[in-house]
N, C-alpha and C positions, 0 to 999 in steps of 0.2 A: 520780594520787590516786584511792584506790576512790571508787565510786558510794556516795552514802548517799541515803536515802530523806527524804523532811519526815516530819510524823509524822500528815498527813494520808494519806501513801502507805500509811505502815508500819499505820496501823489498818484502810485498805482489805487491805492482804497478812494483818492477823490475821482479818480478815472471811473474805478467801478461804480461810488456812487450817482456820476451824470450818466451811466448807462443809463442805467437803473431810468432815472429823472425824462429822457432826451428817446426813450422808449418808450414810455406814458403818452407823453407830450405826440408822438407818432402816433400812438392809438388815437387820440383825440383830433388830428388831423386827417387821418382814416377814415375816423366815424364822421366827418363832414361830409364824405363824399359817397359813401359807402352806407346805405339803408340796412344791407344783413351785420354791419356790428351796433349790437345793442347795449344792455348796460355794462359796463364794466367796472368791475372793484380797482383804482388808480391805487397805488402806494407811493403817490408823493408825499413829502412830508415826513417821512418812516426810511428814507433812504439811509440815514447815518446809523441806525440801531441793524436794519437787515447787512450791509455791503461789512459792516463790522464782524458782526457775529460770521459771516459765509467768510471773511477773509479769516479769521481764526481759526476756520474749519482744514483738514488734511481731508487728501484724495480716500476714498475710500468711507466718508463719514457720510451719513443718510439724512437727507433734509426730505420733512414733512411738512406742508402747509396748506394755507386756508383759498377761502373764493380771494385773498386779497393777496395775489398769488408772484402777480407778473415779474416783481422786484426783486424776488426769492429766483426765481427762475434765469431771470436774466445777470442775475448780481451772482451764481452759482458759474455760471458761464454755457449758457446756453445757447444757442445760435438765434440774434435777434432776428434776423429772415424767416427762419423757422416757428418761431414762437409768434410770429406777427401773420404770418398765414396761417397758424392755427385758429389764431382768434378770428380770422375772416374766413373759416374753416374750408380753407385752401389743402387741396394733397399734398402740395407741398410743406404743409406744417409737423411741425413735432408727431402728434398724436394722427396724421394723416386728415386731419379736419374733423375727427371726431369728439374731441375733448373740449375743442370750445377753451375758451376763459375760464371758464370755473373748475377744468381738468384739465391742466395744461402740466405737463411733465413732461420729465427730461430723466430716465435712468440713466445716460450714457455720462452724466456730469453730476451723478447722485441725488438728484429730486426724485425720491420715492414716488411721491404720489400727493396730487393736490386734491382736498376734499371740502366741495363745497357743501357739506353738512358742518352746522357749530359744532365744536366739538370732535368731526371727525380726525382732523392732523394730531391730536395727541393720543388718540385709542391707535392708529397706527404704526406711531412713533415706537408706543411699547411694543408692540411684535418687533419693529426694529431693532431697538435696542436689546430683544431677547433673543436677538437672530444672529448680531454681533458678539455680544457673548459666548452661544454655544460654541462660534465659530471659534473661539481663543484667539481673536484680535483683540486690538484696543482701540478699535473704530467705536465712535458715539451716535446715538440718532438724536438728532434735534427736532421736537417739535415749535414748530411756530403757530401761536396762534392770539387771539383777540380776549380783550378785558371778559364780553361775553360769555366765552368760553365757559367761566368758571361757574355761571349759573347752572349747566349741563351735568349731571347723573356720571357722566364719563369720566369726565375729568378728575372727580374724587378718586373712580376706581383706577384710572392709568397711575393719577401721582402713587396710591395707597399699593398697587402693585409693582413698582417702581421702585419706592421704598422698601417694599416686603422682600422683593428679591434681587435687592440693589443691583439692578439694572442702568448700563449708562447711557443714560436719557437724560439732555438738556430741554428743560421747559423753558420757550423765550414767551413769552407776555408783550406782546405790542398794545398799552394800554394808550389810546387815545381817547378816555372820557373826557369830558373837560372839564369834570372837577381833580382829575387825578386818581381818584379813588378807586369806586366802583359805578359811576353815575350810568351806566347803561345794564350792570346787572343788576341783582335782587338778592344779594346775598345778605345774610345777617350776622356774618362777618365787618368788623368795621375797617378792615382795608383785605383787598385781597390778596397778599399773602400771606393772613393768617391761616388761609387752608392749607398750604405746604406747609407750611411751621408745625402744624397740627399733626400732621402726617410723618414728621420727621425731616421733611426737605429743608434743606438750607437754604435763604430769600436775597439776593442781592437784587435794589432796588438802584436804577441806573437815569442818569439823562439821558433819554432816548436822541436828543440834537447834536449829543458830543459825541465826534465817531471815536475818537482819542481814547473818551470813557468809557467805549460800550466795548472797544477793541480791548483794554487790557482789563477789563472785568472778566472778558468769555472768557480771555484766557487765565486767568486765573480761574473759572468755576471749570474749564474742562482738564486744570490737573486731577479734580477731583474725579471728577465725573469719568472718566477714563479710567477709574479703580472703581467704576461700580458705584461711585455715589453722585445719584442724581442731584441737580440744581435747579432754581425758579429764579430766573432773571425777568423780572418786571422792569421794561423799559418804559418811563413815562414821556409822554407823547403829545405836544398841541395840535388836535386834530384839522386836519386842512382845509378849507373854507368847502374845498367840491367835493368833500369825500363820500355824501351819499348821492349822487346825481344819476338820475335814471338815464341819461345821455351824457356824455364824457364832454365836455367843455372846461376854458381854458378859463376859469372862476379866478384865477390871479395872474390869468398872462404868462406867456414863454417864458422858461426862464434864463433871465439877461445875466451872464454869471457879472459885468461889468458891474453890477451893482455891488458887488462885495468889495471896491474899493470907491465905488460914486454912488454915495449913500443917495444921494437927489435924485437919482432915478428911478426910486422907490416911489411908485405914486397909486393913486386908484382907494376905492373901496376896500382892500385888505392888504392895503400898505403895514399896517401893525403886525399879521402873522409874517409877512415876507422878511421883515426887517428883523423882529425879535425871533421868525419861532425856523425857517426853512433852514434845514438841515445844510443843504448842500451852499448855499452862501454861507454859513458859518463856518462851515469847516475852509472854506475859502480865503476869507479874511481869515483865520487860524493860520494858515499854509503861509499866507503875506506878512502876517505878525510877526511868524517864526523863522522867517526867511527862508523859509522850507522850499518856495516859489515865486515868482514873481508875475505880474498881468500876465506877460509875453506867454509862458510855461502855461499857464492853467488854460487860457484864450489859444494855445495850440494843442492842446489838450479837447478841449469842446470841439476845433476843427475834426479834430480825427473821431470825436465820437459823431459829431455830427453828418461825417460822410458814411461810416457806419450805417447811422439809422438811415441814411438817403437808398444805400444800397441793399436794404433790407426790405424798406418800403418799396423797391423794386422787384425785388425778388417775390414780395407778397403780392403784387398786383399781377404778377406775371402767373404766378402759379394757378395752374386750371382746379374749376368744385370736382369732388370726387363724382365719378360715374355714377349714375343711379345704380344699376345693377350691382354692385358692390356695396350696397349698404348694411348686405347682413355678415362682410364679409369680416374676418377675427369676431364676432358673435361667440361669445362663451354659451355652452346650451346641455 
């Protein structure tokens, strides 16, 4: 029987996932004011499949991921003050202002390592998972990573090793091509999980919008996977109108959670993704259907993420650039 949530769980998972959302949304209000933050990979849109899968996860389990990072890191429980002076590469950030967006890690809350090579989060992932094994735990590493991905030489050899030496490694798939398939690789494969299938991996293919779904699928592939048998969760995904923007801007507007119960307030140019595809209004209206919560509940909910992100953007503008003279300083040589 799938994992289902109370609906004490399921308002903590929509909590994590307006982190997630209302932390983007702060990037983008950053980078108005702020010339040194440049482009940045958003994971709006992706929030129901990442805050699902990281709520499935136990202390001790390894998350790997891509340049499209921020969601992963903040949805893990990462310090959003920290993680937002990194990106404006403040001393005050995670990585000390050295990692930037595209290397933005957190080992103190299990984010291995973000790799903004394609490719890179699942060649990492395996050492992971080969490292949780020797130890005799039954911690898993997950890598997260993009449709892309699977065009990559790597990717064969982690699942194919992974397999070989059933290793427990969860492969997540954020596929957002917009035809579903493979519309941004080149594979000649005619969907992409016929390469784990081919390898021996087992494929659960997920709505990436329904946290509901994507929460008792992990948990269902990490009984497996915690004995050693990897899985390839392909979540599929309507990609978000700004998702490649050389500058971060609000391409669909803050988002107003009031819209999940006054649908007329949906308006603009990509009224059709906000209303059929954003993750975090669906799971919203889900929460009001189920009586899981009501306006009041969710709309106090956003207060509190919302002062959150207020005090984060504080803490990030406050925090001073690292001294020149320290920049060769943790230097590997």
């Amino acid at each position: 029987m799938a994992e289902r949530l109370s609906d004490a769980a399921r308002l903590a998972l929509f909590e994590r996932m307006l982190r997630m959302r209302r932390f983007e949304e702060e990037i983008i209000h950053a980078a108005a004011v702020h010339k040194d933050i440049g482009r940045n990979h958003l994971y709006i849109g992706h929030e129901a499949t990442g805050a699902a899968v990281l709520a499935a996860l136990k202390q001790g389990d390894l998350v790997h991921t891509t340049h499209r990072n921020h969601g992963h890191v903040i949805g893990r429980g990462a310090d959003p003050g920290r993680a937002l002076a990194e990106i404006m590469g403040r001393e005050g950030g995670l990585n000390r202002g050295r990692g930037g967006t595209w290397h933005l890690c957190d080992r103190a809350v299990g984010i291995q390592s973000t790799s903004a090579m394609v490719g890179g989060s699942i060649g990492l992932a395996i050492g992971g998972g080969w490292a949780t094994r020797e130890l005799g735990t039954d911690n898993v590493s997950v890598a997260f990573f993009g449709d892309g991905v699977l065009d990559e030489g790597i990717s064969y050899e982690a699942m194919n090793f992974a397999s070989r030496y059933e290793l427990p490694v969860l492969f997540v798939c954020e596929n957002n091509s917009k035809e579903g398939a493979h519309e941004t690789s080149r594979l000649a494969a005619q969907q992409l999980g016929d390469v784990p299938r081919a390898l021996g991996i087992p494929v659960v293919t997920i709505d990436g919008h329904d946290a509901d779904g994507v929460y008792a699928a992990t948990m269902e592939a990490l009984k497996s996977v915690r004995k050693g048998e990897p899985v390839f969760l392909e979540s599929r995904l309507e990609r978000w109108p700004g998702s490649h923007q050389a500058k971060p801007d609000f391409v669909t507007g803050v988002t107003d959670i009031a819209m999940a119960w006054e649908p007329a307030r949906i308006t603009g140019t990509h009224a059709d993704w906000i209303a059929k595809f954003d993750p975090v209004l669906a799971f919203a209206r889900r929460l009001l259907a189920d009586k899981a919560a009501d306006s009041a509940a969710l709309q106090a909910i956003d207060a509190r993420v919302g002062a959150a992100m207020k005090a984060a953007r504080a803490f990030a503008d406050n925090s001073p650039y690292p001294k020149p003279e320290t920049a060769l300083s943790g230097v590997y040589a």
